[in-house]
Structure formats: C-alpha cells, structure tokens
N, C-alpha and C positions, 0 to 999 in steps of 0.2 A: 694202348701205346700210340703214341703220336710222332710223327717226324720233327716236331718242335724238341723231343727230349733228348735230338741227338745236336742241339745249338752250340755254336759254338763263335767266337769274332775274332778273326786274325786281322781282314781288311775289312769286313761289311759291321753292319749297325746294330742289327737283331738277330743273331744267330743263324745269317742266312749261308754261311761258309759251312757250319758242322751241317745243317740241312743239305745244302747240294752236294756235300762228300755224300751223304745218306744216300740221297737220291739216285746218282751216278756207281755207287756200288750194290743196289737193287736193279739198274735199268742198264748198267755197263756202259763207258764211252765207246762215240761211235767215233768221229770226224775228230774230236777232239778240239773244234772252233767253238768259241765264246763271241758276242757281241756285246756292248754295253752303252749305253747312251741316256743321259750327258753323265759322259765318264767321270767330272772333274776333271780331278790330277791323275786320274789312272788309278789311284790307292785310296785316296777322302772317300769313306762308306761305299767302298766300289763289292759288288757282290761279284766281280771276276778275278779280282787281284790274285785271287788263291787258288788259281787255274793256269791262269798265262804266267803266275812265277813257277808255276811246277809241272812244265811242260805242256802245257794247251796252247794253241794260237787263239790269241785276242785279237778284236776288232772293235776298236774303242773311239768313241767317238763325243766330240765334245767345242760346242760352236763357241765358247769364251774364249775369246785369245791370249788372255793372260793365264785361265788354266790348261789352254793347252798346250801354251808351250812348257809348264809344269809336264803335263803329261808324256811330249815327247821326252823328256830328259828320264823321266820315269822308265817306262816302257821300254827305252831304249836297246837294252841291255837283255830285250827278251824278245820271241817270236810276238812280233807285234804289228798291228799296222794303225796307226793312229789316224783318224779325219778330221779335222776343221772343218765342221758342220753345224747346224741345226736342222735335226730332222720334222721334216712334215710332214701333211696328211693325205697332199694331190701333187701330181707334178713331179718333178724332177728329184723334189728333196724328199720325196717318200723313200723309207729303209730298204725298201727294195729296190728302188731304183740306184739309191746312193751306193748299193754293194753293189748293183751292176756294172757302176760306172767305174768301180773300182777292180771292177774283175774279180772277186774274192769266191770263196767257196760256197756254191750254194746250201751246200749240207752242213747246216750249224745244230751244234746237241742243247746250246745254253744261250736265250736271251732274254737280256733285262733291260726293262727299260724305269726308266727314273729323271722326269723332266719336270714333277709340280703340277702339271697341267693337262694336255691333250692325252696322259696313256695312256686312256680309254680308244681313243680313237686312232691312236698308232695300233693297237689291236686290232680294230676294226677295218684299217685299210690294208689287213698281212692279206695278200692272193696266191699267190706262188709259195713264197716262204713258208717254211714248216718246221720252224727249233723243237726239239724232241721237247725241250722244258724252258717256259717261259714264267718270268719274276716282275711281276710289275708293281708299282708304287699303288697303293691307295690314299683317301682320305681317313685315316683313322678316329676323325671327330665326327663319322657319322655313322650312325647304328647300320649294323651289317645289314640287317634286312630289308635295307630300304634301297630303293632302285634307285641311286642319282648320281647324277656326272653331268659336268660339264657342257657346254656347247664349245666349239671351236675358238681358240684363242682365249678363251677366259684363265682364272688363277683358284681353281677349285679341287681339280681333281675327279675322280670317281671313286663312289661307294663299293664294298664287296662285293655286294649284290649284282652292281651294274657291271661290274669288271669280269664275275662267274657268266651273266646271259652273254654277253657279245665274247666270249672266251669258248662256250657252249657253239656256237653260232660257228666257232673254226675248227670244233672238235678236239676240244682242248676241256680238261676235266681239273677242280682243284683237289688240291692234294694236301696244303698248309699255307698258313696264315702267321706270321711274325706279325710284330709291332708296325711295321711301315708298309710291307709287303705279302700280295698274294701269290700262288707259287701254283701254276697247272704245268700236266704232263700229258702228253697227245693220247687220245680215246687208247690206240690198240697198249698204248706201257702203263694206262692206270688198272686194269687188271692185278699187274706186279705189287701193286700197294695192297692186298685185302688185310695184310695181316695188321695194318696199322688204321687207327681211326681218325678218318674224313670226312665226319659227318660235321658237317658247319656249324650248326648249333653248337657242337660239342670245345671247335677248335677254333670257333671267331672269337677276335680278341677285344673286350672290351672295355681296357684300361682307360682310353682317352677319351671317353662319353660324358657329354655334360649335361647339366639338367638346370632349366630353371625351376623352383620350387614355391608357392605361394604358401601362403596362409586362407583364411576362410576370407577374410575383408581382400585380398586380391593382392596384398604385398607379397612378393617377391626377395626372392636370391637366387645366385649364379649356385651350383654345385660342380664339383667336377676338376678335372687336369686340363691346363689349356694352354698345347703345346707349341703352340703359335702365338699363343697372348693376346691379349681384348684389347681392341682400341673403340674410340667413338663413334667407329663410321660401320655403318650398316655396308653389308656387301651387296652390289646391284652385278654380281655374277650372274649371266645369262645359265640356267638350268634346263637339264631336261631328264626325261624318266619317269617311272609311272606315280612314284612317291614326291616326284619335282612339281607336282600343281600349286600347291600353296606355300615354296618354298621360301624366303627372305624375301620380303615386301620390304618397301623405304620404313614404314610403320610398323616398329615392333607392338601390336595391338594384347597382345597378353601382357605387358607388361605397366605397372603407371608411368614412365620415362622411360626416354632412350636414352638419357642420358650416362654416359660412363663412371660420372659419379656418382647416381643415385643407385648405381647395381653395384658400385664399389662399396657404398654404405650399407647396403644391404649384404652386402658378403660379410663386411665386417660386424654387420650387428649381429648377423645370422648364424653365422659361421667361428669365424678367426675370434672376436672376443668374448664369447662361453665356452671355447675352450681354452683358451688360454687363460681365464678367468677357475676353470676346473684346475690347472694345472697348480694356481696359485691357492688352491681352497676358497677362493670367493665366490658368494652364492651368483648366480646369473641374475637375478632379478635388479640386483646395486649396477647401476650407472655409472 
C-alpha cells in the first residue's frame, strides 16, 4: 500500500490533495497553518487550497503582481494572509525571516514549496522552522537516483535524490512521491507510516524519463515524454551534486548533431514513422 492510492485533485496537480488528507488523518492536525510558495492565484495547482478553504489558516505567498492580486481576491474570503514576495536563500527574503517579519505562527503542520528553481535550497536554509510535512517540487526529467540540483539562481530544479540528502540533513524522512512532487514527514511522525510502502525504488515515479538510444554505427533518437519540450539550445545551467560532474557540456558528444533537427529526424524515423506505418499495415522497411 502506498499513500499515492489515496490521490486525489480538487486544487493541486498530482493527487497531492487526497495524499495530505491521508497524511493529516494518520499524524492528526496540530496548528492547523499551511504555507505555500509561489502560491499563483491561491488555487492554479496550489497543494493548500483544500486546507485554507476548509478551515486551516494559509500563508500564501506569491512575488507576481499580477497573480497576486488574483490571489488576494481569491483568499479573501478565507483565514488567509497573503505576501507579495519572492522568497530567498540569505538575508531578509529567507522564509523565515519573511514569517518573522510578518509575525505569523511559528508552528506550521504543512509546507510546500513550488518556485522551478532554488527548492532545493530553500530546504537547505530551514534553521528554526520545523513544518510537520513538507511538499516540495522536483525535476521529474531526471532519474531518481541520481544526486542533482541546481546552484543558486539557475532554472533546473533538483533531483529526488538531491532533495531526500538535504531533507535527511533537517530530519525530515520521505514518505511519497507524485508526478511533480516529493512529500517528507519529521523523523519522530514517520514511524506512523510503517503500515504503508516508502521504499524509493518502489514509489519513484518514472514517467517523465528520456533516453537517447543509438544503433551500432552511433545514430541516434530521442525516446521518452518531454514535458517541457526540446528546443535547440543546450542548457549551460550551473550544476552541482555527486551525479552533476559530467552533466550538460555546450557539446552534446554522444550524439552526431546537436542540431534539433537532426534528433527531430531521428525521432521521426526512429520512432513516430514505424509506427504509424504499423498502424497503416505498411511494412517499415518502404520509405
């Protein structure tokens, strides 16, 4: 049994709503405080919404100004407190500091964070703070067991791998793994889980993994879901991590081109026109 079978989506993306009901009626609410950052609108793939509409206080935070004056109109109408923020990793705009500044409750049960980027390291600068159960975003395009994230201010994200050590490192245990998101619960409440399986191997998700595939002579295709989409340009995202040594060089050197068309052609020969050629009854070998 897994806590992913109790998924379910009223506000969030990947069944992270039926999960934290799961979670919150094995470990019981405490505070009843939610935090969420960058909220959006309050409701767009928010993993709180379905907390602070049903009696939880939100703290919702969200640096766009156009969604967040969405947000406050949203919210409004509920125990809420909205910020006009971007949170960061030193200084002032760190999550702790910005709740200090805001006087809020230190005792929060639930945070998520969801920014694209730094939430590897918005974990890594929690000191005080202690959410009973924390949700944070991963890269899902890259295999669980590999150690990688980010450097500061890049557009990459972090690996499961990466996100479990520096999670480990605050005493925070995982528990489940959605499509977008990883889900830990503090050392002394993962106990409450034995009856469910959180063996990683078991519950990393590996829907969104791609592969390039060769032949003997060294041609090439793309394989895979690519939920972000292929463009031409090589990423020169700053990496780090133990699996981040030889990670995206300007030179894709396994491949004959970097070009976007010559792997787009190779998809298509590779891939998309034998089978659609099966679907038609013509043999693959016809041109």
């Amino acid at each position: 049994m897994k806590l992913t079978d109790y998924s379910y989506n009223k506000y969030s993306q990947f069944g992270e709503d039926g999960i934290i009901d799961k979670i919150f009626d094995i470990i019981k609410p405490g505070s009843k405080v939610c935090v969420e950052f960058g909220a959006w609108d309050g409701i767009h793939c928010s993993n709180t919404a379905n907390l602070w509409r049903n009696g939880w206080k939100g703290i919702l935070i969200e640096g766009d100004a156009k969604r967040f004056a969405q947000l406050v109109k949203n919210a409004q109408p509920f125990d809420c407190m909205a910020v006009c923020r971007y949170v960061g990793i030193s200084g002032g705009d760190t999550l702790e500091n910005i709740l200090k500044e805001k006087k809020t409750d230190p005792d929060i049960d639930l945070l998520s964070i969801d920014i694209d980027g730094d939430d590897y390291h918005i974990i890594a600068s929690l000191s005080s703070m202690r959410p009973r159960v924390i949700i944070c975003e991963y890269n899902h395009t890259v295999p669980y067991w590999l150690d990688i994230y980010q450097k500061p201010g890049e557009y990459f994200g972090a690996s499961v791998s990466a996100l479990i050590r520096v999670a480990k490192e605050k005493d925070y245990q995982l528990v489940s793994i959605t499509d977008g998101s990883c889900i830990f619960v503090t050392g002394p409440e993962y106990k409450k889980f034995e009856a469910f399986n959180t063996n990683l191997n078991d519950i990393a998700n590996n829907n969104y993994l791609n592969f390039i595939i060769t032949n003997y002579s060294g041609q090439y295709l793309l394989h895979g879901r690519f939920p972000f989409g292929i463009n031409n340009k090589y990423t020169t995202s700053y990496l780090a991590g133990s699996s981040a040594v030889n990670s995206f060089k300007p030179d894709l050197s396994v491949c004959d081109t970097g070009s976007l068309k010559g792997v787009l052609r190779s998809l298509y020969h590779g891939i998309i026109k034998p089978v659609f050629n099966k679907q038609r009854g013509v043999s693959s070998n016809k041109k």
